[in-house]
C-alpha positions in Angstrom: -0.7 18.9 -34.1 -2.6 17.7 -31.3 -1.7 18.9 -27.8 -0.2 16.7 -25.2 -2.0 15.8 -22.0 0.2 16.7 -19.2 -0.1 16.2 -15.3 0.9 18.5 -12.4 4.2 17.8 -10.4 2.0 17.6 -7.5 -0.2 15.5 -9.2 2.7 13.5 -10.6 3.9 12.5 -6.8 0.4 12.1 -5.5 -0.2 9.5 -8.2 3.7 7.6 -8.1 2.7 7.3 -4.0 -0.2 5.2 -4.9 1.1 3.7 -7.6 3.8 2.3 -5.2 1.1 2.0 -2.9 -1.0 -0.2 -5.0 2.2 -2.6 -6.1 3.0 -3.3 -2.6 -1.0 -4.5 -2.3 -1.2 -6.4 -5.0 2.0 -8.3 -4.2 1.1 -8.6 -0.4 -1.6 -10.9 -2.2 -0.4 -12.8 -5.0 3.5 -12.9 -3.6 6.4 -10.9 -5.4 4.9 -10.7 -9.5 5.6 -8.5 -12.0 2.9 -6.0 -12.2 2.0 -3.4 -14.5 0.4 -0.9 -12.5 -1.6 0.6 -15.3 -3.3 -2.3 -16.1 -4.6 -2.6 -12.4 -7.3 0.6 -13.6 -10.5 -1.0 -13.9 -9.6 -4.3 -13.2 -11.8 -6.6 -10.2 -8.6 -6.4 -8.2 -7.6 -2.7 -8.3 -6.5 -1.0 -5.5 -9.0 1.6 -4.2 -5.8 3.9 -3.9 -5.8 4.1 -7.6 -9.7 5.2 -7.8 -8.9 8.9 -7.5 -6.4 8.6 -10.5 -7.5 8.2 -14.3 -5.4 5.8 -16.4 -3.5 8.7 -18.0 -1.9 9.9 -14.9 -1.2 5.8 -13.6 0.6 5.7 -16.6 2.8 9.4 -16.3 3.3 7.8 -12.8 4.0 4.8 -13.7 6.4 5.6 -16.6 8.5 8.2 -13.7 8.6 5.0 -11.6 10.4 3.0 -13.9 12.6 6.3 -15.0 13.2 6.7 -10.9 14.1 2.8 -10.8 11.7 2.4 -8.2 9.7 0.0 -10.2 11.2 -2.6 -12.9 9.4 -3.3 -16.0 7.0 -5.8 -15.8 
């Protein structure tokens, strides 16, 4: 059985803040699109907000977003 990775609360917020964060930039840019936040990691146009993050805990942040209803799917 392999053990799941898990994130901090703390950790949890501090990543959904840029998550949101990063949304609101990349639609500031390209105009209201759906946007999958965790495919934003390593892409030309990700938000520096996300650099302190790994994918992993975009994703946990991303996924308690959409649980939240502050983000819809994209």
């Amino acid at each position: 059985m392999k053990k799941q990775e898990q994130i901090s609360p703390d950790r949890l917020v501090d990543a959904a803040t840029a998550v949101l964060a990063a949304v609101a930039e990349v639609r500031e840019e390209l105009g209201d699109v759906a946007i999958n936040p965790t495919e934003l990691m390593g892409a030309p146009n990700q938000p520096r907000c996300l650099c302190e993050f790994t994918r992993f805990e975009v994703d946990e942040a991303t996924a308690f977003l959409l649980r939240m209803g502050y983000l819809e799917r994209a």
